[in-house]
N, C-alpha and C positions, 0 to 999 in steps of 0.2 A: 541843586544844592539847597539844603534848607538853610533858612534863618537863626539866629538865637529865638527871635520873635514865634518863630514856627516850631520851634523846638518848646518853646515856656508853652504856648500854647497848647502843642499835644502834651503834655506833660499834665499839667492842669486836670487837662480832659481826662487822660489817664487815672490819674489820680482821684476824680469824683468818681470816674467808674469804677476803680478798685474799693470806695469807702463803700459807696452806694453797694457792694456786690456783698463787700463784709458785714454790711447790714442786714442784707437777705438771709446771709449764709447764717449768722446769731440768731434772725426770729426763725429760721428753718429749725434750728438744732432747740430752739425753746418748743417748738412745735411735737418737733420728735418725744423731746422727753416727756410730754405732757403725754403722749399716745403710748410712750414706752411702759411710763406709771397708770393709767386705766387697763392697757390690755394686762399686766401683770395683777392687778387685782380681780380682772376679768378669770383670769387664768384662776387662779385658787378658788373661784365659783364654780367652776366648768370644769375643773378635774372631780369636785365632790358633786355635784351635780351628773357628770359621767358615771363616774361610781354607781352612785343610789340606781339613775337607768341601765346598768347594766350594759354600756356602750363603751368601746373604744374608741370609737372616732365617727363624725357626722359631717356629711358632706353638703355645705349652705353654701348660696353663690357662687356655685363652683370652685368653690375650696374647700379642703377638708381638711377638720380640725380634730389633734389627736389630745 
């Protein structure tokens, strides 16, 4: 049977882990959008740049981009 003592304590613990994990999860999603905003100005390069070659789509690193 646990404690109060054993309980504040997982609790605690719990607790740093859920801030600590909310922290990740904000600099992830600041990360994202940094990459959301370059590829989409990437993108209005590479459709006119498409264009002008005459290409639909080119396949780099084993992905292919339309």
């Amino acid at each position: 049977m646990s404690t109060a003592e054993d309980v504040g304590a997982d609790l605690v613990a719990r607790c740093k882990r859920f801030a600590a994990l909310t922290e990740d999860k904000r600099n992830l999603e600041k990360e994202l959008r940094t990459v959301q905003d370059e590829m989409t100005a990437l993108e209005e390069l590479l459709v006119e740049d498409m264009s002008l070659a005459g290409v639909q789509n080119l396949t780099v690193d084993g992905m292919t981009v339309y």
